[in-house]
C-alpha positions as CSV (number, residue, x, y, z in Angstrom):
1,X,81.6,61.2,-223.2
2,X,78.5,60.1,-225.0
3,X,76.9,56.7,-223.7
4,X,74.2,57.0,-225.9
5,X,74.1,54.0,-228.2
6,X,74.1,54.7,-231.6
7,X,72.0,51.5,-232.9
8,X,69.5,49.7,-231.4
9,X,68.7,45.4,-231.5
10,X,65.1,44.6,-230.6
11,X,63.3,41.6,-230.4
12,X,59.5,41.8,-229.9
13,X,57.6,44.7,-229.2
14,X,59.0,47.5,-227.6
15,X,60.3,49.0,-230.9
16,X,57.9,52.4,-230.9
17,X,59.1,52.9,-227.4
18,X,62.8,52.4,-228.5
19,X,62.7,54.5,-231.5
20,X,61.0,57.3,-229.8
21,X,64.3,57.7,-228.0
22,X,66.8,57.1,-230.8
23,X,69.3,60.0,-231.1
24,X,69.7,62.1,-234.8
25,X,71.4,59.2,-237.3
26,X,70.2,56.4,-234.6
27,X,69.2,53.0,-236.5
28,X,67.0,50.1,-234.9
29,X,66.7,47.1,-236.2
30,X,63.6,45.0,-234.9
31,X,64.0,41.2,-234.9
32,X,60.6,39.0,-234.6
33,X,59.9,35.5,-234.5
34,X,56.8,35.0,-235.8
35,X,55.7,36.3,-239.1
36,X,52.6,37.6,-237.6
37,X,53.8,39.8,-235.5
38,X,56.4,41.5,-237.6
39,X,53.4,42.5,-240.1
40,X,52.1,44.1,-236.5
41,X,55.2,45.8,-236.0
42,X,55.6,46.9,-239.2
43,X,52.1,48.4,-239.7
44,X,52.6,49.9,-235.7
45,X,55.8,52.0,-237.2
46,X,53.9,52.8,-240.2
47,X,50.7,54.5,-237.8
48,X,53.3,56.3,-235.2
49,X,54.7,57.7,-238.5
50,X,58.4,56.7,-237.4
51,X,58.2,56.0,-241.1
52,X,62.2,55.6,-241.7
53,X,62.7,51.7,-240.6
54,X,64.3,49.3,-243.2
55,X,62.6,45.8,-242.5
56,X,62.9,42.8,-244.4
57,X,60.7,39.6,-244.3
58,X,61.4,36.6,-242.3
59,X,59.2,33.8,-240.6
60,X,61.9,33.0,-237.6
61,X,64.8,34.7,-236.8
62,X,66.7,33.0,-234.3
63,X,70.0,34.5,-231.3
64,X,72.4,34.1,-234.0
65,X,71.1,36.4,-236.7
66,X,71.4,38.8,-233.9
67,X,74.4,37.8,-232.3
68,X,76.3,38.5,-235.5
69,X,75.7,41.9,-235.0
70,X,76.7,42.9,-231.6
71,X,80.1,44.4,-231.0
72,X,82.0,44.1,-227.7
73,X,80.5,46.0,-224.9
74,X,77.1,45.7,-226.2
75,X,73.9,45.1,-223.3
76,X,71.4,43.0,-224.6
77,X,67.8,43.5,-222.6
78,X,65.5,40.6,-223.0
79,X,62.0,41.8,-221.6
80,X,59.1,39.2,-220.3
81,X,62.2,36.9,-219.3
82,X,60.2,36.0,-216.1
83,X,56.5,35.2,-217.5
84,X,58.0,33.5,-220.7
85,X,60.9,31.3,-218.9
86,X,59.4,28.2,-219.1
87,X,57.6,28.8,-222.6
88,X,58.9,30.9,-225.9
89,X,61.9,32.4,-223.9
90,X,63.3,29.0,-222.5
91,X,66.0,28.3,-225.4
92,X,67.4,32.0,-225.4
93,X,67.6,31.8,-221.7
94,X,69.4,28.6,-221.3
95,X,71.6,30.0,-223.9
96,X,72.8,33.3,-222.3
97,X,73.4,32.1,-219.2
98,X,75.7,29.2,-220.1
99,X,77.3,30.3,-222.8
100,X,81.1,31.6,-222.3
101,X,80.3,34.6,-224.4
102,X,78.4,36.6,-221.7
103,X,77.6,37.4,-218.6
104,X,74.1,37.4,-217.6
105,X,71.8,38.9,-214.8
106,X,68.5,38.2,-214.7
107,X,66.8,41.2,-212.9
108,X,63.1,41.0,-210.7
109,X,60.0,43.1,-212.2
110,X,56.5,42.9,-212.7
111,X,54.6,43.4,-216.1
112,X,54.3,46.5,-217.4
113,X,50.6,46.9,-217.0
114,X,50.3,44.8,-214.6
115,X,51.8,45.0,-210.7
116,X,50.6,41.8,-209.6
117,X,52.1,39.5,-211.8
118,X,56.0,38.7,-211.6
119,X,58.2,39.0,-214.3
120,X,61.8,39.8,-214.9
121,X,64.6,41.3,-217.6
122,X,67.7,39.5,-218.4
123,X,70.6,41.8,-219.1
């Protein structure tokens, strides 16, 4: 049984790090909210020569343009959840854990380059 997923949702920037690992035929799709940072993303694809993403233009993408495109089953891994609770990630948050739709987990961390400051993934 293969429990590698086929496609990958991102949102924000661990897409290089995601894509590195996507199998033969794989597809990721990057989702960003600020304009800004998907010309970042697109040009950081461009230099790691990943080279076959499909990216369209937007200035906010919200849950829902995501949300269409999960299928049952699917595990949805929200990174900084802990450091960006209160600020950018507040709305998502609230949203996933009170919502009917899914069941939610918020799991303990610290940031990636950084072992003394807390921070968290919500699964």
């Amino acid at each position: 049984m293969n429990l590698l997923p086929q496609a990958f949702y991102e949102l924000g920037y661990s897409a290089l790090t995601i894509a590195q690992q996507l199998p033969r035929g794989g597809r990721l799709v990057s989702f960003e909210k600020e304009w800004t940072w998907w010309l970042a993303a697109r040009r950081f694809m461009w230099q790691a020569s990943q080279g076959q993403e499909q990216a369209a233009a937007a200035d906010r993408v919200g849950n829902k343009a995501a949300e269409a495109s999960l299928e049952v089953g699917a595990v949805v891994v929200a990174d900084n959840a802990g450091v960006f609770a209160q600020g950018g990630m507040r709305d998502y948050l609230e949203y996933v854990r009170n919502s009917p739709r899914y069941s939610s987990r918020y799991l303990e961390s610290t940031l990636e380059w950084r072992d003394d400051v807390a921070d968290g993934l919500e699964l």
